[in-house]
C-alpha positions in Angstrom: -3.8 -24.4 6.1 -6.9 -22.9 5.9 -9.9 -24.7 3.8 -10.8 -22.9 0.3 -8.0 -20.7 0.1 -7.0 -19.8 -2.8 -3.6 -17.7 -3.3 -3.2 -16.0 -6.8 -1.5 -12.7 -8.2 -2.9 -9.5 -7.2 -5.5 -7.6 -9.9 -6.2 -4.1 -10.0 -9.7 -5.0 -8.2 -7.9 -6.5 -5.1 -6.6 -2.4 -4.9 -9.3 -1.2 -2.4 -9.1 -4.4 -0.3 -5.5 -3.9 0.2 -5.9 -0.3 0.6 -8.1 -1.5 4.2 -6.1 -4.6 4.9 -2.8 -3.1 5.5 -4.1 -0.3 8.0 -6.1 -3.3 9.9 -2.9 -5.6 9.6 -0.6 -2.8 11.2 -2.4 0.0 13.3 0.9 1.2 14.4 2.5 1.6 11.2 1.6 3.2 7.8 2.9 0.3 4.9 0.0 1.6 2.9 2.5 4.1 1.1 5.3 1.5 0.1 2.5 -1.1 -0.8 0.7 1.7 -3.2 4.3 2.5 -4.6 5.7 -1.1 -4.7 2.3 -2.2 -6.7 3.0 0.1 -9.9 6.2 -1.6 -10.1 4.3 -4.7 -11.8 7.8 -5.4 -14.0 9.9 -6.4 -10.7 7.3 -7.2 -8.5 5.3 -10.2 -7.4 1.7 -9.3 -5.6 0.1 -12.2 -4.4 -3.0 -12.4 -2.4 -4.8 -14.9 -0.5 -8.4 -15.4 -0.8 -11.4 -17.2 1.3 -15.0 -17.5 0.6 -14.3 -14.4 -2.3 -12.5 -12.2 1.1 -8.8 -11.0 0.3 -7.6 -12.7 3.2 -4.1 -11.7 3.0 -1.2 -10.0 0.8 2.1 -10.2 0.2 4.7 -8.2 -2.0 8.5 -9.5 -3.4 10.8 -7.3 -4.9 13.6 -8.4 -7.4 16.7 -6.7 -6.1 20.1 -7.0 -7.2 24.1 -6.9 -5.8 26.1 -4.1 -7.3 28.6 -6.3 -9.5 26.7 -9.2 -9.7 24.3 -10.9 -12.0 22.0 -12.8 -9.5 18.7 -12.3 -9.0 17.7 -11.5 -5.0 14.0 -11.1 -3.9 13.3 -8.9 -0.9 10.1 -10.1 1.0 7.8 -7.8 2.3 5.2 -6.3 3.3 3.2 -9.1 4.5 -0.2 -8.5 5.8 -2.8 -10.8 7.0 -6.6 -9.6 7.8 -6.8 -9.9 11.8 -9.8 -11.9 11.4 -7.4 -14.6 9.3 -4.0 -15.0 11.5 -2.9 -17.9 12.8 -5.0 -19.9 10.2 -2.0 -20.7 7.5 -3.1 -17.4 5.1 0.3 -16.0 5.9 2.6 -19.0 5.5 0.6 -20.0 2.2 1.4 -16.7 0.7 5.5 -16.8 1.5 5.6 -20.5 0.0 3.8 -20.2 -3.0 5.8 -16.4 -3.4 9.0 -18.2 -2.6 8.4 -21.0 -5.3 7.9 -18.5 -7.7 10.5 -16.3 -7.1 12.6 -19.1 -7.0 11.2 -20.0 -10.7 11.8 -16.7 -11.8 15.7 -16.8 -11.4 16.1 -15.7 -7.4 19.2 -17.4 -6.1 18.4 -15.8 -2.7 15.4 -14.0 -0.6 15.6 -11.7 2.0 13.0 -10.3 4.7 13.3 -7.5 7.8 11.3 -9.3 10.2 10.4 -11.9 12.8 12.8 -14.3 13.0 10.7 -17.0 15.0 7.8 -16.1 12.1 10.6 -16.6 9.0 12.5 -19.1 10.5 10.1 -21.5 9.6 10.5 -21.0 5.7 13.9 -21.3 6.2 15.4 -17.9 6.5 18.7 -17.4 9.0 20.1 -14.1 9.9 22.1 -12.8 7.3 25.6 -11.3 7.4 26.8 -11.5 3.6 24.3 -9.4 2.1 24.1 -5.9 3.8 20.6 -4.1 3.0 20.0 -0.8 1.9 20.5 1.4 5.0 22.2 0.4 8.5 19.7 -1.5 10.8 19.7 -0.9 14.6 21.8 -3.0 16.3 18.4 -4.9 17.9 17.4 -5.4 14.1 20.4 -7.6 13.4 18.7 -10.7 14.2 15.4 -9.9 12.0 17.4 -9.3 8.3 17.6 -12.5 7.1 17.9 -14.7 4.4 17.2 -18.1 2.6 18.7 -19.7 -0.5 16.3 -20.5 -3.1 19.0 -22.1 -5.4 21.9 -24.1 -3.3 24.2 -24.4 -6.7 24.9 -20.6 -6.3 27.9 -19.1 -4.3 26.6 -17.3 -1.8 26.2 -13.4 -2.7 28.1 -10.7 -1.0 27.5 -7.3 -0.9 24.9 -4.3 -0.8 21.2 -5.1 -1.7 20.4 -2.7 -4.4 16.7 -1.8 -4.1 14.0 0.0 -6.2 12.8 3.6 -5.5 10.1 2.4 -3.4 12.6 1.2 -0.8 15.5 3.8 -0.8 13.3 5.4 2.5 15.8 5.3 5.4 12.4 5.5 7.7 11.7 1.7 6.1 15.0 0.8 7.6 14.9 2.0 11.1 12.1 1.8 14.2 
């Protein structure tokens, strides 16, 4: 991990940092939206960033979800962005530890991300075929939604991830 990096909640001045971060992160792809819309969802939402030498390094969003029927908690990880200048220095892996620890605080029996599985793999997650998201994913996808268990004295959860507003975008779900 990087030297002097600090990783703490998101304030309202991090705002136009993220607002360049995310379009320097992903070129290719417009998060900005979802991030913007995820962040005035403070009551089930969990912004951290990642700072060096005063620089938001790095930013990464959690989203308490839920199964239809059931009363545990489920985070959904993601977006994730890391300043090009900062990959491959430990910014990105600090942020999904110290988010999962919290979530994990907070009452998540589970987390779940739509992504890399060689990248995820390392905290943990494993694809995962209990816990169907939101929309159908490609059948190439299938690999990248995954999952890791935050509390092992929980039975596993099966069914549906129920997601906020932010997410129900079928465009979120699909190349």
């Amino acid at each position: 991990m990087i030297e002097g990096l600090e990783v703490r909640t998101c304030l309202s001045s991090d705002m136009p940092s993220i607002d360049t971060l995310y379009p320097d992160a992903f070129p290719d792809e417009d998060l900005l939206p979802l991030v913007q819309d995820l962040l005035t969802l403070r009551s089930v939402t969990l912004s951290l960033v990642g700072i060096v030498d005063r620089t938001l390094a790095g930013h990464v969003v959690f989203t308490a979800c839920s199964i239809a029927g059931t009363e545990q908690k489920i985070s959904l990880l993601g977006p994730l962005a890391v300043a090009p200048a900062w990959q491959s220095k430990g910014i990105g892996s600090a942020l999904v530890r110290e988010g999962l620890q919290q979530v994990a605080h907070d009452g998540a029996v589970r987390a779940c991300v739509l992504g890399d599985p060689a990248y995820y793999g390392r905290f943990g997650f494993a694809p995962e075929a209990d816990i169907m998201p939101p929309y159908p994913l490609p059948t190439e996808w299938t690999g990248a939604w995954q999952s890791v268990s935050l509390h092992n004295t929980e039975p596993p959860p099966h069914g549906t991830l129920t997601v906020p507003e932010a997410w129900r975008q079928p465009a979120l779900w699909a190349p």
